[in-house]
C-alpha positions as CSV (number, residue, x, y, z in Angstrom):
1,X,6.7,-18.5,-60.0
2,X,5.8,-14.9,-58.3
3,X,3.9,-17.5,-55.6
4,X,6.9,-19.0,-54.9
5,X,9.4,-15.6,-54.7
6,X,6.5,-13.9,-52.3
7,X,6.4,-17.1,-50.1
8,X,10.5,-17.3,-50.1
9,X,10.9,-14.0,-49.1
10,X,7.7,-14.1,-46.3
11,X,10.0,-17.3,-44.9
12,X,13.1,-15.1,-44.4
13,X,11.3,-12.3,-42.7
14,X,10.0,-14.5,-40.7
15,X,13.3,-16.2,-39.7
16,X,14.6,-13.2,-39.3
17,X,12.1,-11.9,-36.8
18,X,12.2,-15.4,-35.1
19,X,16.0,-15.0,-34.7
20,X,16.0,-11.3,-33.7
21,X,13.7,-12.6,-30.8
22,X,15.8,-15.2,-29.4
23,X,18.9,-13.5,-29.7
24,X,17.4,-10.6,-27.8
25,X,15.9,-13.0,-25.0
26,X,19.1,-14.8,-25.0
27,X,21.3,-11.9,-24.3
28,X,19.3,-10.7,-21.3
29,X,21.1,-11.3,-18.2
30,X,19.5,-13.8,-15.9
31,X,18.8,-13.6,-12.2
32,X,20.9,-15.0,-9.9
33,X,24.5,-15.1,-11.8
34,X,28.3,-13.8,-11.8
35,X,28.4,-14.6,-7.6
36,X,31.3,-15.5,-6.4
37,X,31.2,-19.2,-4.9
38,X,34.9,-19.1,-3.5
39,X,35.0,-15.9,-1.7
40,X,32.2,-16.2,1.0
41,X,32.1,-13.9,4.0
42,X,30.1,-14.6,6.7
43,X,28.3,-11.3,8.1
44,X,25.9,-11.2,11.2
45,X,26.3,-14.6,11.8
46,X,24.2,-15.2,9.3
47,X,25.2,-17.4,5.7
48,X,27.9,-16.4,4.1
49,X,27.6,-13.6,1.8
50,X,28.6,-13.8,-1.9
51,X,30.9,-11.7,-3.8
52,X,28.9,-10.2,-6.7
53,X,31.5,-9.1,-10.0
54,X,29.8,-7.1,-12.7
55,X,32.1,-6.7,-15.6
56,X,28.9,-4.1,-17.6
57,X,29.5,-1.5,-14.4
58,X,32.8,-2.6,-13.5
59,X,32.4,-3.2,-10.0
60,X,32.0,-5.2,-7.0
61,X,30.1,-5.8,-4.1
62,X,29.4,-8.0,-1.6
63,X,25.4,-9.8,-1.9
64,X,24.0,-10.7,1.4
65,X,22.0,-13.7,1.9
66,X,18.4,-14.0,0.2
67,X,19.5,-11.6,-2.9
68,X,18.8,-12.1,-6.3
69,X,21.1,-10.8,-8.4
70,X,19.5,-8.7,-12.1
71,X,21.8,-6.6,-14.1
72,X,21.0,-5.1,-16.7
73,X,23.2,-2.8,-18.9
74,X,23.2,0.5,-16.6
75,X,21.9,-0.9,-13.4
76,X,21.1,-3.8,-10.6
77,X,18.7,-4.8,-8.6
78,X,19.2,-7.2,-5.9
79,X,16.0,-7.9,-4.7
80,X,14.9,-10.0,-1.9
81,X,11.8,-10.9,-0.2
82,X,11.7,-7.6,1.6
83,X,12.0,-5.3,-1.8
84,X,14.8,-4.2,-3.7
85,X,18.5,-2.4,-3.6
86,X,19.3,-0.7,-6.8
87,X,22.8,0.3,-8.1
88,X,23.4,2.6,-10.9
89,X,26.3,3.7,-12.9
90,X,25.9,7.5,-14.3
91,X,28.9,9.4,-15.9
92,X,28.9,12.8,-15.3
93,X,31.0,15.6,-16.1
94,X,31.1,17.3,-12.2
95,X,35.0,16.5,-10.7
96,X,33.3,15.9,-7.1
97,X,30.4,14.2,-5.3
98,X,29.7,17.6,-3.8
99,X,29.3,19.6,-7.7
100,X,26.9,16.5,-8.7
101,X,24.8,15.9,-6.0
102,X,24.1,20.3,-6.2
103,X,23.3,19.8,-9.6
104,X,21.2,16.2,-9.4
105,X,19.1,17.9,-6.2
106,X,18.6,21.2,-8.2
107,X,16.2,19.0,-10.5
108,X,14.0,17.6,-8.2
109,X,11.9,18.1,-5.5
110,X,13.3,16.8,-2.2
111,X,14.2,17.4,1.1
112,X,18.0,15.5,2.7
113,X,18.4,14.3,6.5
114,X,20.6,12.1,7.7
115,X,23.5,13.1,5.6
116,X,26.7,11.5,5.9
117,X,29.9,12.0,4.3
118,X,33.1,9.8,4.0
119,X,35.0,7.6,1.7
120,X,34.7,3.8,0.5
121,X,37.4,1.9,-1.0
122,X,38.9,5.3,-1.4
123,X,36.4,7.3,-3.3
124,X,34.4,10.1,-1.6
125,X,30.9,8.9,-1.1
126,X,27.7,10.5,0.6
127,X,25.0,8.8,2.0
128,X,21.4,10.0,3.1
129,X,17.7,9.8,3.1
130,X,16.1,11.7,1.1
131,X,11.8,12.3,1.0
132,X,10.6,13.1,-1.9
133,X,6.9,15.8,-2.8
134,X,5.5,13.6,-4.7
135,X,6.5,10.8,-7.2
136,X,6.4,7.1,-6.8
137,X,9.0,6.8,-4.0
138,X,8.3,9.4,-1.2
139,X,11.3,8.1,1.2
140,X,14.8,6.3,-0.2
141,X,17.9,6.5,1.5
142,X,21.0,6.0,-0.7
143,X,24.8,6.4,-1.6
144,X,26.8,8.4,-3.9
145,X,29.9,7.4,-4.8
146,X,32.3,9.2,-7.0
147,X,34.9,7.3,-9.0
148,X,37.3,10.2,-10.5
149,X,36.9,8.2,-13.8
150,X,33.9,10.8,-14.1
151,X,31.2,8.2,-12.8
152,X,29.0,8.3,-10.1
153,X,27.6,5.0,-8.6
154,X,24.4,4.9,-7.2
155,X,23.0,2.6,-4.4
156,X,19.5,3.1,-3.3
157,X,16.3,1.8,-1.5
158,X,12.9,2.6,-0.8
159,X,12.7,0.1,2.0
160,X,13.1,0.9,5.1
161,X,13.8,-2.9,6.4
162,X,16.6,-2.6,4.0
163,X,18.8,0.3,5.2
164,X,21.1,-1.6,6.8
165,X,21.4,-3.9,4.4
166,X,22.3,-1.2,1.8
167,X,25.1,0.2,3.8
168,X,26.6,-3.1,4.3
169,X,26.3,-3.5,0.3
170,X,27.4,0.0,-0.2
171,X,30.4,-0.4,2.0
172,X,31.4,-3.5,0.6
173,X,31.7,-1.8,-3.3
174,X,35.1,-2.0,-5.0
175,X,35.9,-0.3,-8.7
176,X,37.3,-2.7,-11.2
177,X,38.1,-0.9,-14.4
């Protein structure tokens, strides 16, 4: 009789981590999703791009041709053959792009060219490359984009065949709350 309780409960735990598994493999996002089929726009002659809608930042923007699309709950890649543009979401407290960015440089180690100021869909953004002493990345450039809903989007890439790219996909981004 104990057998049987000890077996019985070692079946449940083990259903239970079986199912815990699955439903956290299942509720990843996969590549390549949420495009747009109907609203293609054709850019440098090129295929058409796709609009990409992500309800978990509440945005969009428009994904160029040979992009792979993976969100995750704070962020997205799109990454192609070349390497990767990421977008971030961060909520901050700052009521500009100028307070933030003083406060987000102040705790690192960098040095800013190319600086560019402006607005996009319009929120006031800046854009710029910025090397890095040391890290992983020693060279990015990348957009900052307030959304006076206190949020800051992020779009950024360490590779320098994709800097146009990225302000294509940068100019392209529309808030959806």
């Amino acid at each position: 009789m104990k057998k049987n309780n000890i077996l019985i409960i070692f079946a449940i735990v083990v259903a239970l981590v079986v199912g815990v598994i699955f439903y956290l493999k299942g509720s990843k996002i996969s590549s390549l999703q949420s495009v747009s089929q109907s609203n293609n726009t054709i850019v440098d002659g090129r295929e058409p791009a796709k609009i990409f809608k992500s309800k978990t930042l509440k945005m969009n923007v428009l994904v160029l041709p040979g992009y792979e699309i993976e969100e995750q709950t704070t962020f997205v890649n799109l990454i192609s053959s070349k390497g990767k543009i990421n977008i971030s979401r961060i909520a901050t407290n700052f009521s500009d792009i100028t307070g933030y960015l003083k406060d987000f440089d102040s705790k690192r180690k960098l040095t800013v060219s190319l600086e560019s100021n402006g607005r996009i869909a319009d929120f006031d953004y800046v854009s710029r490359v910025e090397d890095f002493d040391g890290g992983p990345v020693s060279k990015q450039k990348a957009y900052f984009i307030y959304v006076n809903d206190g949020w800051v989007y992020s779009f950024s890439t360490s590779t320098g065949a994709l800097f146009s790219d990225l302000d294509q996909i940068a100019q392209s981004f529309r808030y959806t709350p």
